[in-house]
C-alpha positions in Angstrom: 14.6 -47.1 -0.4 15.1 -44.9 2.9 14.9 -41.6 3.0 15.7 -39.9 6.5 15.1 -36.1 7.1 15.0 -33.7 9.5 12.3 -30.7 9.5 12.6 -28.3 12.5 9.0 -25.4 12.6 9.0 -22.8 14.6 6.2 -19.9 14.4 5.9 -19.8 10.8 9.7 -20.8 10.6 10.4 -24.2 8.8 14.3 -25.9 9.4 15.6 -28.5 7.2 18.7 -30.4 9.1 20.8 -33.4 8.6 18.6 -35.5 5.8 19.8 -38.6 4.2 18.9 -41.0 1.8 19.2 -43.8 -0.2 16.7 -44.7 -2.7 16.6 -47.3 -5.4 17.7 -46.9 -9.3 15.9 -49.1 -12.4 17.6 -50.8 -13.8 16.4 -53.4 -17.1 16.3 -56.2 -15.0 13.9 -54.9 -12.6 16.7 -54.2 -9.7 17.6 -51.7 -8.2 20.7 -50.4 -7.1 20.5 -48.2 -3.8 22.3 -45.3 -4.0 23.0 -41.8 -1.3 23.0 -38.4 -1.1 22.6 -35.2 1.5 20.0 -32.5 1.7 22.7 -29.9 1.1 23.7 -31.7 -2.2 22.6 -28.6 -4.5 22.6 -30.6 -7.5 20.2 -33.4 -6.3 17.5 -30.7 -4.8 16.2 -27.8 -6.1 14.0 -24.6 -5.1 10.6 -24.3 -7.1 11.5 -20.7 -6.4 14.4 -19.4 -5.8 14.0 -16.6 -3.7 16.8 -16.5 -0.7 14.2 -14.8 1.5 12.2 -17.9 1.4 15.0 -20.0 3.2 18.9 -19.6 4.0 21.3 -22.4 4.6 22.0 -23.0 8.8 24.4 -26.1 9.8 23.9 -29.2 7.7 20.2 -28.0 6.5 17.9 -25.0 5.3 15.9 -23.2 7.1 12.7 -22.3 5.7 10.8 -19.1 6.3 6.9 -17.7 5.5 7.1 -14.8 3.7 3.8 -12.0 4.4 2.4 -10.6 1.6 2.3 -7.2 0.2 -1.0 -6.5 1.3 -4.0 -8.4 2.2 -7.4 -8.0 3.7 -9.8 -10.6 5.9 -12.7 -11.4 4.5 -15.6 -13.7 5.6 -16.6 -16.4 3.6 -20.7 -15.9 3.1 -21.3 -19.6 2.2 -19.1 -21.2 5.1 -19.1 -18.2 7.5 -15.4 -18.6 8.3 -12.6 -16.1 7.9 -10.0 -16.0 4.8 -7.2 -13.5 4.3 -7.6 -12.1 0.2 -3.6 -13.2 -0.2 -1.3 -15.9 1.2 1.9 -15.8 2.4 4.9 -17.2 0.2 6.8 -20.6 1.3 9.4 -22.5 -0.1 9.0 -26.2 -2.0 12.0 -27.8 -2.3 11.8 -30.8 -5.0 14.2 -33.9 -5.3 15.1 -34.3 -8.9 14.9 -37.5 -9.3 11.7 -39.6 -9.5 11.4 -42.5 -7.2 9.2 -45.7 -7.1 8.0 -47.2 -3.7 10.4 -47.1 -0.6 10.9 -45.8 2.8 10.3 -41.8 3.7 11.4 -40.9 6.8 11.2 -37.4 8.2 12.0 -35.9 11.6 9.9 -33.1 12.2 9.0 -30.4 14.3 5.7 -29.0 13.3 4.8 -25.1 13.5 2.1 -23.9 15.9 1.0 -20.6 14.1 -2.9 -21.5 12.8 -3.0 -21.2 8.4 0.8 -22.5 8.6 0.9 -26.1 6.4 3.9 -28.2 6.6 3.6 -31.3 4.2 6.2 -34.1 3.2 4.8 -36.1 -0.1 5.4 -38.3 -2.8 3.8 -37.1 -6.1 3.6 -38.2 -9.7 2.7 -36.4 -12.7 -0.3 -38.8 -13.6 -2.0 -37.0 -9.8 -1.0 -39.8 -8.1 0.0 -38.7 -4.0 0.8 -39.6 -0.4 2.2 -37.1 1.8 1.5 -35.8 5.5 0.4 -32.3 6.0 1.4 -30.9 9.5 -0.9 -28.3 10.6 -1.1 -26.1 13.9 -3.6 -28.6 15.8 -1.9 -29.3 19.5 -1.0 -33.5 18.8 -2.9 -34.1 15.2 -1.3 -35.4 11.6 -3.2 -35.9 8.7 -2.1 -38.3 5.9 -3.6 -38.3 2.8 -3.7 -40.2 -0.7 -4.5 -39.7 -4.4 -5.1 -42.0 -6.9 -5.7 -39.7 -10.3 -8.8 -37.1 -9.3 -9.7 -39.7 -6.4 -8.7 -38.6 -3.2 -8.8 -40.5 0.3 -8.0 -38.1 3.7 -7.1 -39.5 6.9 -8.8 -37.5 9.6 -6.3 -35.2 11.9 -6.6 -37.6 14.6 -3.4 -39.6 14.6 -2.0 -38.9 17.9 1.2 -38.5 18.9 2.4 -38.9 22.7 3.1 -34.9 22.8 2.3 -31.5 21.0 3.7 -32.0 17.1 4.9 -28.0 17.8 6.4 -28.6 21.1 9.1 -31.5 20.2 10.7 -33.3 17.2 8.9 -36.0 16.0 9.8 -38.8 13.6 7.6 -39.3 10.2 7.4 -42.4 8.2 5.9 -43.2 5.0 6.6 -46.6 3.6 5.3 -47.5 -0.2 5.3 -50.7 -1.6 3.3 -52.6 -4.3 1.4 -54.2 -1.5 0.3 -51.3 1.0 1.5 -47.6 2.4 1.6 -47.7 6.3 1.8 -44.1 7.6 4.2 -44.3 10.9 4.6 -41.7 14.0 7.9 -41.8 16.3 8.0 -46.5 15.1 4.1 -47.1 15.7 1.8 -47.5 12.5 -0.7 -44.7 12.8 -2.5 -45.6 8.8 -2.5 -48.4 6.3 -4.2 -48.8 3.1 -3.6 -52.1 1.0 -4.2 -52.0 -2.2 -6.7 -54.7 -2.1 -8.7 -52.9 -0.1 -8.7 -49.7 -2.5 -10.5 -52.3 -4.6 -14.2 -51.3 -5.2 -15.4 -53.4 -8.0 -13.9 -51.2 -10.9 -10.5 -52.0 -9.9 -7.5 -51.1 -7.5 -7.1 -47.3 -6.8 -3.8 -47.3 -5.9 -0.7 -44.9 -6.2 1.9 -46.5 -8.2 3.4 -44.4 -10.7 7.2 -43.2 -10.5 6.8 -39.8 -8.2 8.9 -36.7 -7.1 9.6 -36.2 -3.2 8.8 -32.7 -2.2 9.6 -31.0 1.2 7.6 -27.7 1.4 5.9 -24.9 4.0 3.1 -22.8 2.6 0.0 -20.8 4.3 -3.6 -22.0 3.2 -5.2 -18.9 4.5 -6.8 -17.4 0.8 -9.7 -19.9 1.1 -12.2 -20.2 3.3 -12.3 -24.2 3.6 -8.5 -24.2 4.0 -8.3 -21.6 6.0 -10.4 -23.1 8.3 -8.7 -26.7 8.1 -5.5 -25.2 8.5 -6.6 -23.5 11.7 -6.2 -20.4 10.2 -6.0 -18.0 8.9 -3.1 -16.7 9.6 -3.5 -13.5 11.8 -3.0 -10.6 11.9 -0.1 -11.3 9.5 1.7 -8.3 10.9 5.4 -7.2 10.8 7.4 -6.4 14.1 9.6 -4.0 14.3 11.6 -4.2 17.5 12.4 -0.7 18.6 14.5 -1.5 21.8 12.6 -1.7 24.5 9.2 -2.6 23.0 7.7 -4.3 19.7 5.7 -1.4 17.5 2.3 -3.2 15.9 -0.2 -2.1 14.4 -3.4 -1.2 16.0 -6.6 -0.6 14.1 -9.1 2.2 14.3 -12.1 2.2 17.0 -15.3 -0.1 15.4 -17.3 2.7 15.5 -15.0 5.0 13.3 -14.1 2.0 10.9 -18.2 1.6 10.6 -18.1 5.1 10.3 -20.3 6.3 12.9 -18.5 8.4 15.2 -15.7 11.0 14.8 -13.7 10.3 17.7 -11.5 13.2 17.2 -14.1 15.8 17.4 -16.3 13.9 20.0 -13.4 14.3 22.7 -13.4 18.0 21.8 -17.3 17.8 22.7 -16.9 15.2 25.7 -13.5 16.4 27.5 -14.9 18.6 30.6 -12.5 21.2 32.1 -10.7 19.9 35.2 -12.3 22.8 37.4 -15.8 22.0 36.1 -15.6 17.9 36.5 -18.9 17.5 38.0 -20.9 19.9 35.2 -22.3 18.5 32.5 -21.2 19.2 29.1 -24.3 19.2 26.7 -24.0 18.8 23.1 -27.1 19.6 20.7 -27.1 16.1 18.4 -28.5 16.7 15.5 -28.9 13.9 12.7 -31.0 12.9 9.3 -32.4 9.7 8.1 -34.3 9.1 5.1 -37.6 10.0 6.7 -36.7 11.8 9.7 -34.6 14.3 12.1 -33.6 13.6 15.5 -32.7 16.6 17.3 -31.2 15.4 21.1 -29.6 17.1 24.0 -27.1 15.1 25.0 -24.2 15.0 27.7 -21.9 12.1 28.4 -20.5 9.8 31.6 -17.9 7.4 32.1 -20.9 4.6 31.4 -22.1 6.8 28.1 -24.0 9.2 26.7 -27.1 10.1 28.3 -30.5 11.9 26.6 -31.4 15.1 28.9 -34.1 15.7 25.9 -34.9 14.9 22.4 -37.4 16.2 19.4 -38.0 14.3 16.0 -39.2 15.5 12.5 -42.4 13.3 13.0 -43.9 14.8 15.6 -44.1 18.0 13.4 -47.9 17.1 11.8 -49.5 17.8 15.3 -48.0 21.2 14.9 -49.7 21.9 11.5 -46.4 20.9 9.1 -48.2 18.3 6.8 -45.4 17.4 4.4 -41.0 18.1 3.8 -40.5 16.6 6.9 -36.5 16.4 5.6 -35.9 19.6 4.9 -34.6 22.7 6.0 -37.9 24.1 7.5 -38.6 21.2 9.4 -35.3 20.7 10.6 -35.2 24.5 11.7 -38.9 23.2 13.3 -37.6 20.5 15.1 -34.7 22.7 16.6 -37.1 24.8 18.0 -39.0 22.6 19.5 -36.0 20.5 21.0 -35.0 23.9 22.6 -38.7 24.5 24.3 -39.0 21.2 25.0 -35.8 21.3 27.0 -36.1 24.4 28.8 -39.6 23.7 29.9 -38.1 20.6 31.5 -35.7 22.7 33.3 -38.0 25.6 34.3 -36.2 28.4 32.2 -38.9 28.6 29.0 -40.0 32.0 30.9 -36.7 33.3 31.2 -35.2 32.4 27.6 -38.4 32.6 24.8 -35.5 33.1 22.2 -36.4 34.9 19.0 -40.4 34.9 19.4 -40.9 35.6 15.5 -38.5 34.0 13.0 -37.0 37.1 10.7 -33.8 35.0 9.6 -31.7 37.7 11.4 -28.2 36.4 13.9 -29.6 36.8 17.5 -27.5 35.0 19.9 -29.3 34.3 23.5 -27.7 36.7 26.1 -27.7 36.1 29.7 -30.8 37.1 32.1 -29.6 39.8 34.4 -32.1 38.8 36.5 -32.2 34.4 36.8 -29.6 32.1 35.9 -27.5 31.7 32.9 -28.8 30.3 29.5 -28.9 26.5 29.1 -25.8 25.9 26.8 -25.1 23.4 24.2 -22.2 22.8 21.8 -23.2 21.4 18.0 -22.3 17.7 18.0 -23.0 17.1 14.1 -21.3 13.8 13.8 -20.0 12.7 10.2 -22.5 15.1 8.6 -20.9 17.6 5.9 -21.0 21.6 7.4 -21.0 23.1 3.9 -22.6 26.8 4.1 -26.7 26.2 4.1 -26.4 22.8 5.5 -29.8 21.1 7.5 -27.6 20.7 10.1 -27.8 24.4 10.6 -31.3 24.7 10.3 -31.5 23.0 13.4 -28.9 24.9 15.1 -30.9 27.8 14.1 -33.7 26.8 15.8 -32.3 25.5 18.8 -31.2 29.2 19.0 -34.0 30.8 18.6 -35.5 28.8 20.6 -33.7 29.9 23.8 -30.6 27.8 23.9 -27.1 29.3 23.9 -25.8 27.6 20.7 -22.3 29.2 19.9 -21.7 29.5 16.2 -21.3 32.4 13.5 -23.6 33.5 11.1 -21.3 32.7 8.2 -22.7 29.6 7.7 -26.3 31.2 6.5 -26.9 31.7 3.1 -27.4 35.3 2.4 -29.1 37.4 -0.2 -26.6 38.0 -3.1 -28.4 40.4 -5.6 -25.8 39.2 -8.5 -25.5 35.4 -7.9 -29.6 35.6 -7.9 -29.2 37.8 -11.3 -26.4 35.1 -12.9 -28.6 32.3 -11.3 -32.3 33.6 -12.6 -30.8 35.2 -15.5 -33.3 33.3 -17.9 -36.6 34.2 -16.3 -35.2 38.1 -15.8 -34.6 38.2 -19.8 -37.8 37.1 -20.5 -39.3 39.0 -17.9 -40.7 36.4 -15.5 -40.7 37.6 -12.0 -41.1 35.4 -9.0 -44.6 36.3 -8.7 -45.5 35.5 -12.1 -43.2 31.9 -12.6 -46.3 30.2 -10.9 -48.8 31.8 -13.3 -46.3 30.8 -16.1 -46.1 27.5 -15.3 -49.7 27.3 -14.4 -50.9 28.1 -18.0 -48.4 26.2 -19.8 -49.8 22.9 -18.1 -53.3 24.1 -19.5 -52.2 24.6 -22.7 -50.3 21.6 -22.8 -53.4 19.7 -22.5 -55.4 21.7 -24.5 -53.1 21.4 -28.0 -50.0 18.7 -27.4 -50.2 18.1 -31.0 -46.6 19.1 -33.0 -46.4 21.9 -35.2 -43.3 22.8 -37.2 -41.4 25.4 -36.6 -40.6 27.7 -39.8 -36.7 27.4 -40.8 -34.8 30.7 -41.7 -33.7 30.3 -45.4 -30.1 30.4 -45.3 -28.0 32.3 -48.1 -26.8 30.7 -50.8 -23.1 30.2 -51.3 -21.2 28.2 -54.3 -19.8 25.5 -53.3 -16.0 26.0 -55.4 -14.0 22.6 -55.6 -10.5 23.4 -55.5 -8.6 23.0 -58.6 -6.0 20.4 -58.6 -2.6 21.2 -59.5 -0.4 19.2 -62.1 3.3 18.6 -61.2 5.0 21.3 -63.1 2.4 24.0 -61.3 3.8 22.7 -58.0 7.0 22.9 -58.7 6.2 26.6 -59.9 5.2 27.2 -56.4 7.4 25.9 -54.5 10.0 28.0 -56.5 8.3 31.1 -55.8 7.6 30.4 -52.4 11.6 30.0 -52.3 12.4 33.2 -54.4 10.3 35.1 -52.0 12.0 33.4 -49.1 15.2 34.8 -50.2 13.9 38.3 -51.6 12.7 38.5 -47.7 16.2 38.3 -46.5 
């Protein structure tokens, strides 16, 4: 039997030209009769799927073509530490229909040089048995492979050929007899296995049974192993749109914003200078929360970064006398103060600006001295933090204003007394006539008494009045009839 095909790759692109073939026919006397046909013969090959997008017919061949998928995602394999895309691409297998036993395969091929792209050519049976080359995106490597049932025997990716397999068209050669299958590149043997040698003591492990000839292009990117022996995966698997004079793509987030870290948007809204002050520094008053802490900073930011003019943290609160809630709102108003007289005692202007020198709650914004310079100013950088009305955030603003730092804001975003919400909140404790003085008296003696009696005692149900219970009669056929007919007569009376 000889089977000749062409197979033409190009970026993901697989081209089927100009194949024949003649293979050999059973018949009862054990010969065969060789016979012919053409790769455009319809009737002899068939799609496993037939999906025109897959491939389209070109002069005297298909092309083939590797469809993306819907949607996909890369992933890292924990185990092997290589990449994987979540979906593969979809590739077309055409399938001769009719089985053949031993013979010549021949295929011209050009292979594709996208990584994750797998062209093979193979024989394969029913009963697993396999031999096939799978053309992957290495620069001048084939692999050859074959199956005997579940036992499988790979030839490395290291059968040269004399230029790139992606570059040039190179001829493909599979021949299968009882004997042996020798694996040949452009006439010169690259593999042979005999089946003596497959011979292990248990028997020969040899492909013989009748087999189907399949010609297919498919991406092994949705596993990790594959992927990675494929030289894949393929990526970015992304669709080009060519808009005349330039190819749209699509371009991904900043790290930091996919990590969610940093709001670009509103940091070049803190960053961006005005042109006519280029060489003054914009500070920004960085205020975040951890489990166990608050960092308060004074930041301003260069071409090489952001640099720290000053900072304050939630832990150095206990040499100030603040023991305990180190995460709260107190101690993040604390630690804005402190930031704020840290800083203007670095900058000689703690004399000039003391801020609000006892804390009443009220909105004092610093003013300008008459006298010296103008207040230190800083802008509220509050990152990805939430700015809901009674936020930490704003505790620390607070204090950074009090402090002695011009802090633009409004006062909106301070909870204020509300005499009704603190009457539909409390409304409880006011009907029973617990003040706020009293709740920790209340709560004081119900722990004593707690301990003192925790025993149950049962409470004294109300008696509840007594009603019949009435079962309703059941009506016999002739009393519903009855009242369905006066229900009618009164029906009609009505109208």
């Amino acid at each position: 039997m000889v089977f000749r095909l062409t197979l033409t790759t190009l970026l993901g692109l697989s081209v089927l030209q100009g194949l024949v073939m003649s293979m050999p026919t059973k018949r009862s006397s054990g010969e065969c009769t060789p016979f012919s046909g053409n790769f455009g013969d319809s009737s002899e090959w068939s799609p496993e799927e037939d999906d025109s997008t897959l491939y389209s017919p070109i002069t005297n061949g298909l092309k083939f073509n590797l469809v993306r998928p819907d949607s996909y995602t890369v992933k890292k394999d924990p185990n092997e530490g290589s990449d994987y895309n979540t979906k593969a691409g979809r590739g077309p297998t055409f399938v001769y229909n009719t089985d053949v036993q031993y013979g010549v395969l021949t295929a011209k091929v050009k292979a594709p040089s996208v990584g994750g792209t797998v062209t093979a050519i193979i024989f394969k049976s029913s009963t697993k048995d396999e031999i096939d080359y799978e053309l992957i995106a290495a620069p001048d490597n084939v692999q050859t492979n074959y199956y005997w049932g579940k036992k499988v025997e790979q030839g490395k990716n290291d059968a040269k050929v004399m230029q790139s397999i992606s570059d040039d068209y190179h001829t493909y050669s599979i021949n299968w007899s009882p004997e042996a299958i020798k694996w040949s590149i452009d006439g010169e043997v690259v593999r042979e296995v005999t089946k003596e040698s497959t011979d292990k003591g248990s028997g020969p492990r040899y492909p013989t049974s009748p087999s189907q000839i399949q010609i297919g292009l498919w991406d092994g990117s949705d596993a990790a192993g594959t992927a990675a022996w494929a030289q894949g995966p393929i990526k970015p698997f992304v669709k080009q749109q060519k808009n005349k004079a330039y190819f749209k793509r699509y371009q991904v987030k900043y790290r930091r914003r996919r990590e969610g870290k940093t709001d670009y948007y509103a940091r070049k809204r803190l960053v961006v200078q005005a042109k006519n002050k280029y060489n003054s520094p914009k500070y920004r008053l960085v205020v975040r929360f951890t489990n166990k802490d608050i960092v308060c900073q004074i930041v301003y930011a260069k071409l090489q970064g952001d640099f720290v003019l000053s900072a304050a943290y939630a832990h150095e609160l206990p040499r100030f006398g603040i023991k305990g809630g180190l995460t709260n709102w107190a101690a993040a108003y604390a630690t804005g103060l402190l930031l704020a007289r840290r800083t203007l005692t670095k900058l000689g202007l703690a004399d000039k600006y003391e801020g609000v020198t006892e804390a009443d709650g009220a909105l004092t914004m610093t003013e300008a001295n008459e006298e010296g310079p103008r207040p230190f100013k800083a802008f509220l950088d509050v990152g990805l933090a939430r700015t809901s009305t009674g936020a930490r955030v704003f505790g620390a603003m607070k204090g950074a204003s009090d402090g002695g730092i011009f802090v633009p804001h409004s006062g909106n975003r301070f909870p204020e007394e509300d005499e009704e919400r603190y009457k539909k909140h409390f409304a409880g404790f006011i009907k029973a006539g617990v003040t706020s003085d009293a709740l920790e008296d209340m709560y004081s003696e119900a722990h004593e008494a707690i301990r003192a009696d925790p025993v149950h005692k049962p409470v004294e149900k109300k008696a509840l009045p007594a009603k019949p219970y009435r079962r309703p009669q059941r009506l016999n056929k002739k009393q519903r009839d009855a009242k369905v007919a006066e229900k009618i007569a009164a029906f009609h009376k009505d109208e």
